[in-house]
N, C-alpha and C positions, 0 to 999 in steps of 0.2 A: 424526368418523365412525368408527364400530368395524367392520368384517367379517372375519366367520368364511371360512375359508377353504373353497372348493367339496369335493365328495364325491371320498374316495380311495377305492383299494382296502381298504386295512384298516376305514376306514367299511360299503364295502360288504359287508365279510363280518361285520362286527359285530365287531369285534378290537379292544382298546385296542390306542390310536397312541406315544402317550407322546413321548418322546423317536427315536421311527425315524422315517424320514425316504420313505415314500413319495407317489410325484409325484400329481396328480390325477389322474380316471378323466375320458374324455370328458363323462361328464356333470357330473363337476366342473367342467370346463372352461366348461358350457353354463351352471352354476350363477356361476361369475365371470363370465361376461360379461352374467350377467342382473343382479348387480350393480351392471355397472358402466352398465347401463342406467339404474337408479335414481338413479343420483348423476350425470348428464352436466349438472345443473344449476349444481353447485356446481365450485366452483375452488378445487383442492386447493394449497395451499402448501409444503406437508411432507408426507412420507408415510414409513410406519415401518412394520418387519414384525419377525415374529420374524427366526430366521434356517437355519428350515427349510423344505424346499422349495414344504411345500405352501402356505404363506403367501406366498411370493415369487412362485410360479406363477398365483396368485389376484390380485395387485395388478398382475402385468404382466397380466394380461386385462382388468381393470378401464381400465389407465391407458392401452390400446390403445383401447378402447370409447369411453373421454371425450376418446381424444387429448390426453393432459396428458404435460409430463415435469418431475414435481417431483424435488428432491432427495430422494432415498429413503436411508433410514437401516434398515439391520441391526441389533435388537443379542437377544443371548440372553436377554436379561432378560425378552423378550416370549413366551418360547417357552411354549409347552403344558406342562402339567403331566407329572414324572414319572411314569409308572405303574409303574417298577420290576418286581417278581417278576410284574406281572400285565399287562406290555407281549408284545403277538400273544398274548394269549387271549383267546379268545372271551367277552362280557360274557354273552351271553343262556344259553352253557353255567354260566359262574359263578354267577349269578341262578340257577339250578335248584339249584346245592348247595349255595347258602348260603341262600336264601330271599328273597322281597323285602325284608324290611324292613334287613335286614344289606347286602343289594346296591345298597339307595338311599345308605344310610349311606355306604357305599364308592364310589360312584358321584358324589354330589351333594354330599357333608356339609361344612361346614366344614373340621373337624379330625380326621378321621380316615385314621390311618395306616397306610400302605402301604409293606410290606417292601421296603428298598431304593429307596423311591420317594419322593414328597411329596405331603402335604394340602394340600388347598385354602391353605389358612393361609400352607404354604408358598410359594405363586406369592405369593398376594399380599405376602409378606414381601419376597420379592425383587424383584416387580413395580412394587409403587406407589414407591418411593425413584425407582428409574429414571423411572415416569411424572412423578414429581414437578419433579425435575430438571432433564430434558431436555424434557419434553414440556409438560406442561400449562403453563409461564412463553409459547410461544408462543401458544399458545390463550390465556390471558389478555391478550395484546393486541389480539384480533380477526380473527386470522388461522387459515386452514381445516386441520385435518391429518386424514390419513386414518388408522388401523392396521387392518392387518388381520393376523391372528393366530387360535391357535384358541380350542376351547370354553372349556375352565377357564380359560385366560389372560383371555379377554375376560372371563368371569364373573367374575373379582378384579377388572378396570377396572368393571364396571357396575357394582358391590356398595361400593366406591370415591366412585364418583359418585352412586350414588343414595343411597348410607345405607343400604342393605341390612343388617339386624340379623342376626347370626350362625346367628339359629334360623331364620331364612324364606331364606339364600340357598340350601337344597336345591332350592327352587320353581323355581331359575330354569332354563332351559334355554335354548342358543341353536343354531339348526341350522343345518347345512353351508351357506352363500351368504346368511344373514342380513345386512342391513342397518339398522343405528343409528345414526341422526343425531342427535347433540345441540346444541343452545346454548350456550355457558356465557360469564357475564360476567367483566367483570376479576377478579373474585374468585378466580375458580373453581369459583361457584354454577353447577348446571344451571339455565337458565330454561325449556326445552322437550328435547321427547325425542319423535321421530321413526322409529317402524321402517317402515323403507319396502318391506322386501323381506321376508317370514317363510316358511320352512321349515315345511310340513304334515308334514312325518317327522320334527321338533325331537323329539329322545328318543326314535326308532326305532331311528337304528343309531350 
C-alpha cells in the first residue's frame, strides 16, 4: 500500500515542500484518517515512512483508524524529493515566469535539474536500492506493508512497479491522502492495483 501524506500548510499555499518539515493542517489530518478508513480491511504487517513529519503524522492517523500497531520503520531513503533553490516558493508564482511548458518540465519531468536540489531520477536512485533491500523481499512472501511518504517519493515507487517509461511518468500525479493498493507475487510482479482513495485537487496545489 502507498499513501501520500494529508494537506500541509506549504500545500495549502502552493509552496514547494521539499525537504522542510511542516506538520499537517486540520484537513490534512481529516485527509489521513480518511485514509485510513479505506484500508481497515487490510492487516498491515510493516509499515514504513519517510522520516518527515508530515508522513509520520499521516500513518499515525491511519494506524489510529484501523487500530493496528505494526512495527514502523523510518528511514530517509523514503523522503520527498529535494526541491533545493525552489524549497517555499510558490509553484503557481514560478509557472507564471517561466511558462507552462518549462514549469511541467520542472514539476513532473523525469530528469530535470534543480539548483541545489534533485530530479526525479534522483529519489528514485536513492529510493529503489532501499525498496529493494528492505522492503519489497517482505512483500514477496505474502505479507501486507504499508508506506506512506510524499508525491515524488511515491511517483519513483509507482514508476518502479508499474514500468513507467521515463517519457509518460510526467503524467502521473498523486494527491494529498491518496490511496494505492497493490498485489504483487513472489516475484515482485504487480498482479492488481487498487486506488481506493483519489484526490479531486491531484495537481492543484
Amino acid at each position: 500500500m502507498l499513501v501520500r501524506h494529508g494537506l500541509t500548510e506549504y500545500n495549502a499555499k502552493g509552496m514547494w515542500t521539499g525537504w522542510d518539515n511542516p506538520k499537517l493542517t486540520p484537513e490534512g489530518i481529516l485527509e489521513a484518517k480518511q485514509a485510513g478508513e479505506h484500508l481497515k480491511d487490510i492487516h498491515f504487517d510493516a509499515a514504513y515512512t519517510s522520516v518527515l513529519i508530515r508522513a509520520k503524522e499521516t500513518l499515525d492517523e491511519i494506524l489510529k483508524i484501523t487500530n493496528q500497531t505494526p512495527p514502523v520503520t523510518e528511514n530517509k531513503a523514503l523522503n520527498e524529493r529535494n526541491y533545493g533553490d525552489y524549497t517555499r516558493r510558490n509553484k503557481w508564482e514560478i509557472k507564471k515566469e517561466i511558462g507552462d511548458e518549462a514549469f511541467h518540465k520542472l514539476r513532473r519531468s523525469w530528469d530535470f535539474p534543480i539548483p541545489n536540489g534533485e530530479s526525479l531520477k534522483q529519489v528514485y536512485t536513492r529510493e529503489i536500492p532501499y525498496f529493494e533491500s528492505e522492503i519489497l523481499p517482505i512483500v514477496k512472501t505474502g505479507k501486507s506493508v504499508i508506506i506512506v511518504s510524499s508525491g515524488n517519493a511515491l511517483r519513483a515507487l509507482v514508476k518502479y512497479l508499474e514500468n513507467i517509461p521515463d517519457d509518460k511518468i510526467a503524467e502521473l500525479e498523486i494527491g494529498t491522502g491518496e490511496v494505492y493498493v497493490y498485489e504483487i507475487d513472489e516475484n515482485g510482479k504487480v498482479l492488481h492495483k487498487e486506488i481506493r482513495s483519489s484526490n479531486p485537487n491531484s495537481g492543484k496545489v
